[in-house]
C-alpha positions in Angstrom: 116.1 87.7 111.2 113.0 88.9 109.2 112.5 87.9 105.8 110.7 90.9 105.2 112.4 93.8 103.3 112.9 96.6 106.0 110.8 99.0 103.9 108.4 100.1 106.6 109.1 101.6 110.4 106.6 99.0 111.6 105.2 99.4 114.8 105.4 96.8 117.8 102.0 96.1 117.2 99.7 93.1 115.4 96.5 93.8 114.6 94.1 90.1 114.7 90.8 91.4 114.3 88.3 94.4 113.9 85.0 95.9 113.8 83.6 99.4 112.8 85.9 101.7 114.6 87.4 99.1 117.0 90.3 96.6 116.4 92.3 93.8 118.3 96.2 93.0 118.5 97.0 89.5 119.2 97.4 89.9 122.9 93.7 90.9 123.3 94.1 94.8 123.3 91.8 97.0 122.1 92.4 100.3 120.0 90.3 102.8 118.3 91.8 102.8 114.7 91.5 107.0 113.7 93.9 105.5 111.0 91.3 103.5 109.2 94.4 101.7 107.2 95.5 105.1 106.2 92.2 106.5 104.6 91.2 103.1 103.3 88.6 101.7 105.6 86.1 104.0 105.2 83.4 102.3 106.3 85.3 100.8 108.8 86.7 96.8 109.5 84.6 94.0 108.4 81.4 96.0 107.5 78.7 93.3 107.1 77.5 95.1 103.6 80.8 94.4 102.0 81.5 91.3 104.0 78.9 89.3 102.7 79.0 90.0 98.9 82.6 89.7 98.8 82.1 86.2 100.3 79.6 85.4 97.7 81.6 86.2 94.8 84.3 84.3 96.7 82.6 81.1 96.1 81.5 82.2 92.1 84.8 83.3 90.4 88.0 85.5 91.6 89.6 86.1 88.6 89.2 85.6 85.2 91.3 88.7 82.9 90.5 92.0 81.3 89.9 89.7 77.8 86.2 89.2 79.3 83.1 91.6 79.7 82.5 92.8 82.6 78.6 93.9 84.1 80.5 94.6 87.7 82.8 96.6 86.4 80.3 99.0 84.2 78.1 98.9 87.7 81.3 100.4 89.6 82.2 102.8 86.5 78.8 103.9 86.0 78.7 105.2 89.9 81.8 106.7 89.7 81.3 108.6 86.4 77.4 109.4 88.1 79.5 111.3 90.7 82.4 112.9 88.9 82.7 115.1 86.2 84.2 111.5 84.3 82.7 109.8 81.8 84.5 106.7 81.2 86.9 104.4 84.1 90.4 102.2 83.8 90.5 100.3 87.0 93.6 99.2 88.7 95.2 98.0 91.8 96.1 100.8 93.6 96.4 104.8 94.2 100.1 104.6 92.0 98.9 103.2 89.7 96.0 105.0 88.8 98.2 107.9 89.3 100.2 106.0 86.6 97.4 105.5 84.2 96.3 109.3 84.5 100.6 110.7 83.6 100.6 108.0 80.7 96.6 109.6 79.4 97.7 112.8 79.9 100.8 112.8 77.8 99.4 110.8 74.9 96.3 112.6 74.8 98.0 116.4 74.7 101.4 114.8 72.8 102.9 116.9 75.2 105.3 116.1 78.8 105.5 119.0 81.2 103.3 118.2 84.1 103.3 120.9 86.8 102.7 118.8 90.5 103.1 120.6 93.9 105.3 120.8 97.4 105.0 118.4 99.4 102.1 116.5 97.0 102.5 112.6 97.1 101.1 110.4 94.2 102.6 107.2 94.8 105.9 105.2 95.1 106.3 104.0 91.4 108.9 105.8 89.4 106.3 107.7 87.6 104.7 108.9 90.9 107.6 109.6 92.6 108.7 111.8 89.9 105.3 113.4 89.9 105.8 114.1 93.8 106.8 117.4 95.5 108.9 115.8 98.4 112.4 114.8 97.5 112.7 112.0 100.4 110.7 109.8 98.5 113.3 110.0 95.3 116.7 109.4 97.2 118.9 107.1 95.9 116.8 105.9 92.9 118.6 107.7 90.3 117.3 109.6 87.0 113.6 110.8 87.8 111.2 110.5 84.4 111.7 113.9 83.1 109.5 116.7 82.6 107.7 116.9 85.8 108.0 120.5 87.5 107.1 121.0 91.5 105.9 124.5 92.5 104.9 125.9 96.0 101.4 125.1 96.8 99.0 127.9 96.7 101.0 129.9 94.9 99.7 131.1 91.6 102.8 133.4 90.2 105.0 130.6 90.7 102.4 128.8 88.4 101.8 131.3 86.1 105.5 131.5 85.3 105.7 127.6 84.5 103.1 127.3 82.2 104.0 126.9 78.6 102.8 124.8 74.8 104.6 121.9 76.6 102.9 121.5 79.8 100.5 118.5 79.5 98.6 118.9 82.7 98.5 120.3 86.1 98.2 117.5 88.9 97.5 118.0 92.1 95.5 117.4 95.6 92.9 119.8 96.8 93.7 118.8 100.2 97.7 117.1 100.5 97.6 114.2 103.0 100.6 112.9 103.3 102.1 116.9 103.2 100.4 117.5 106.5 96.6 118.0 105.7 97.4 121.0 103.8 94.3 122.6 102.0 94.3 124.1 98.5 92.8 128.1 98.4 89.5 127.8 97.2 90.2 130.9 94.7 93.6 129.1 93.7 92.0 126.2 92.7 89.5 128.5 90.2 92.8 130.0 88.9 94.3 126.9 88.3 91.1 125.3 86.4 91.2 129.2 84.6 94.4 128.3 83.5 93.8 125.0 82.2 90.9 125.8 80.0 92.8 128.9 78.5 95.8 126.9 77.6 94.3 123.4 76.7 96.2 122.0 79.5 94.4 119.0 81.5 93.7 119.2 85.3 94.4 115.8 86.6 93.2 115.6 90.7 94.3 113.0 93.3 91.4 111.8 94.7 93.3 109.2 96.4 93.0 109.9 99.9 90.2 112.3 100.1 88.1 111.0 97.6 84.7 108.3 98.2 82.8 110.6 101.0 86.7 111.0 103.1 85.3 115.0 103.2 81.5 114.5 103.0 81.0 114.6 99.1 81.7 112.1 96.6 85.1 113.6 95.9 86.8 116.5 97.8 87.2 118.8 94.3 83.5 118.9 94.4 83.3 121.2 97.3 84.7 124.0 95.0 82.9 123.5 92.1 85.7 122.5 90.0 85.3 120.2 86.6 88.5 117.9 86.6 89.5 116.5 83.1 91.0 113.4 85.1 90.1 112.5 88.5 92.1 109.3 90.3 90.6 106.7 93.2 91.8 104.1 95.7 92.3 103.6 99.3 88.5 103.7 100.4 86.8 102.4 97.2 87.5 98.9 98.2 87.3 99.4 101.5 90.3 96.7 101.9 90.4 95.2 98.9 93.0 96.4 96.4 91.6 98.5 93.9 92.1 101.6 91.9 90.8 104.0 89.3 91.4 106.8 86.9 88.1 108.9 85.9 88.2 110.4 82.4 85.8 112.7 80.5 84.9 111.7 76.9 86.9 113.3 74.8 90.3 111.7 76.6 88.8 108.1 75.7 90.4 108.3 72.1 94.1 108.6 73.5 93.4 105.1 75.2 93.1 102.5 72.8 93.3 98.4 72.9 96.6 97.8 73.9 98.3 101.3 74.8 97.5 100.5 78.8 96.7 97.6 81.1 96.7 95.8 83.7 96.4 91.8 84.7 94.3 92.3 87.8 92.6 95.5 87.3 89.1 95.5 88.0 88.6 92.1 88.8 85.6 89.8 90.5 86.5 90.5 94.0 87.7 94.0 93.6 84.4 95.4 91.8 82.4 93.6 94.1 83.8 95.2 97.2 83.8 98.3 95.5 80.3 97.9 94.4 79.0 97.7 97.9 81.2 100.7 99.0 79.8 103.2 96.9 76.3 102.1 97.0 76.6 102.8 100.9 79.4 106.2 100.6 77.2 107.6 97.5 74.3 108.6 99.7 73.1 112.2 100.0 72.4 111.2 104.1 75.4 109.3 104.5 77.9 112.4 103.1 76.0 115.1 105.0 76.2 113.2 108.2 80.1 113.0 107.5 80.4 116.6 107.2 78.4 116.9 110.5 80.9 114.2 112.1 84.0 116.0 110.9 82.7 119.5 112.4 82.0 118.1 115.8 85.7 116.2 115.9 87.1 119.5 114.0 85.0 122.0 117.4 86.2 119.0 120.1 89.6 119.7 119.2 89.5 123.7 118.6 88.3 123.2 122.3 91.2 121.4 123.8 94.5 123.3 125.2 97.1 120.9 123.1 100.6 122.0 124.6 102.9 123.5 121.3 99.7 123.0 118.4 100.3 125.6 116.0 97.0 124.9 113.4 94.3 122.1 113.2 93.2 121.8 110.2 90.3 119.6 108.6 87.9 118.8 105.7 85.0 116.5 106.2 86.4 113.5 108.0 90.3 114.4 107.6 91.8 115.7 110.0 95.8 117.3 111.3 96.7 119.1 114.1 100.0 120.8 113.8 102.2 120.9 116.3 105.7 122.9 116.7 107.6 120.0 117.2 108.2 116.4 116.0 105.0 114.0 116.6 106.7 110.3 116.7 106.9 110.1 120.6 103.2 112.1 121.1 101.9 108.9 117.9 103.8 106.4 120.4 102.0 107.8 123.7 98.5 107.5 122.4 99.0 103.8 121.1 100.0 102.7 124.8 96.3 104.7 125.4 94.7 102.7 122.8 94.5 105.5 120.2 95.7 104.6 117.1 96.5 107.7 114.8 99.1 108.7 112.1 101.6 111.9 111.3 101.8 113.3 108.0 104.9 114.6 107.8 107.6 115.5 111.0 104.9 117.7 113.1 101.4 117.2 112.4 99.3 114.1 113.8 96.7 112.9 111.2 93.3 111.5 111.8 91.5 109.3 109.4 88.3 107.9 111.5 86.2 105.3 109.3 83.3 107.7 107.9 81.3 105.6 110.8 82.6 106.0 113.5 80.4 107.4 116.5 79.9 110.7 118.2 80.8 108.2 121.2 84.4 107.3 119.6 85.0 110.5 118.4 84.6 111.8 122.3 86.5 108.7 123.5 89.1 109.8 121.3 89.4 113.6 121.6 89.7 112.6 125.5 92.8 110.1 125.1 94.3 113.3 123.4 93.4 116.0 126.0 95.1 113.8 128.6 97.7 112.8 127.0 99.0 115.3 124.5 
């Protein structure tokens, strides 16, 4: 018997080691890890960049609290409001509960509670996020949802329109849903939406969580379409690995959040900001995004070129990828982990590739071939 809550379908494999693109299981097999921890190691396993700073501070100090001043934490902030349209940074843990952090802002800010989310988004598994998320499979069984959240269809600006009113805090939402199959926002949507916001006071909070930190070859994926979010939340790749999240504010949001309306004991600590440090001094680079963009093409041309048996769309931006497929993807997943190809679905029938933003043109070929034989 496991002493491990069954809260995960686990698969029969354990992962002992790993390098760039490449990892190990404990019998010795290799895989090619198009996973990349679901979107979080961006720069792939073990980079030596991060790897020997974090091991630095390791031996300095790991935690101390939020009670002290912190120079790492204004170097991380001051990246991450350099590349936003943020001006001030609450750190946190993880993608929840930045998500958290930015439902909590955006209610005390407006003194309102509607918050209109989307279809099939996902923001996280607290009961805060899972009320904010579009996918009811994520709420079963846990009772009473926190109220006022509203799910429309996705691209779908009537259906918007019609639930906007003096109540509605903000309108949250992904300009590319990961977890609801690699589904891209319209770019003219997501002008009506911001349209919308400014005419009605309403904030636009994006979920930068999975395709945010260079995941589709800018800085964050909301900047392809020239939007200017009021709240912009991070995880997954900041850290590369190491737990850490963040919620992006502009200016005038900074008086809703005073000493003692929100926290967090390990927010933003020693080892965190000095992983995440490293990350973005590496992802924030004009050369390192372009060459992402150029890497996510060639994957995205690769795959338009194979003859996948029942794909319906592929789909990508940057380095994120789905192929759709007109039937469940668990047994296709299964197959291409006995070939060493580690990938992910995102939802029933599209497979989901998250390649660290390093991988090769070499791995991306060695890849696209376990597929075309096997798929």
């Amino acid at each position: 018997m496991s002493h491990i809550f069954n809260t995960y379908a686990r698969w029969d494999i354990e992962l002992e080691s790993g390098e760039g693109t490449k990892v190990k299981d404990i019998h010795g097999k290799e895989y090619l890890d198009f996973t990349s921890g679901i979107g979080v190691c961006n720069l792939g396993h073990c980079h030596p960049a991060i790897v020997k700073p974090v091991q630095e501070q390791l031996t300095k100090l790991w935690h101390t609290s939020n009670l002290f001043q912190s120079s790492l934490q204004e170097k991380v902030a001051k990246q991450l409001t350099e590349h936003s349209s943020g001006d001030a940074v609450f750190f946190a843990n993880s993608g929840a509960e930045a998500n958290e952090a930015a439902i909590k802002l955006a209610r005390k800010y407006t003194g309102r509670s509607k918050i209109i989310t989307f279809h099939q988004s996902f923001h996280g598994r607290t009961m805060g996020t899972i009320a904010a998320t579009g996918q009811e499979k994520v709420k079963y069984g846990f009772g009473p949802m926190l109220e006022s959240f509203v799910h429309i269809p996705f691209n779908d600006i009537e259906a918007l329109k019609n639930e906007v009113n003096d109540q509605t805090a903000a309108i949250m939402l992904e300009v590319v849903q990961g977890e609801g199959g690699v589904l891209p926002a319209q770019e003219e949507y997501l002008k009506q939406i911001e349209d919308i916001c400014e005419q009605n006071n309403i904030l636009l909070i994006i979920d930068e969580v999975q395709t945010g930190i260079g995941r589709t070859g800018k800085p964050f994926a909301y900047q392809h379409y020239n939007l200017s979010p009021d709240i912009i939340t991070s995880a997954k790749g900041l850290g590369n690995g190491i737990p850490v999240g963040a919620m992006i504010g502009k200016e005038k949001l900074t008086s809703a959040f005073t000493p003692g309306t929100h926290g967090t004991t390990f927010g933003g600590g020693p080892l965190a900001m000095t992983a995440a440090n490293a990350v973005l001094k590496l992802i924030f680079n004009e050369k390192f995004l372009l060459e992402v963009i150029e890497k996510g093409n060639y994957l995205a041309d690769k795959l338009n070129s194979c003859t996948f048996k029942g794909v319906k769309d592929i789909r990508h931006k940057g380095l994120m990828l789905g192929i759709e497929f007109s039937e469940d993807v668990t047994e296709k997943l299964a197959t291409l982990r006995e070939k060493g190809l580690l990938v992910l679905n995102a939802g029933p029938n599209v497979i989901r590739m998250l390649p660290p933003l390093t991988v090769t043109f070499e791995e991306m070929d060695e890849a696209v071939s376990i597929l075309q034989k096997n798929l």
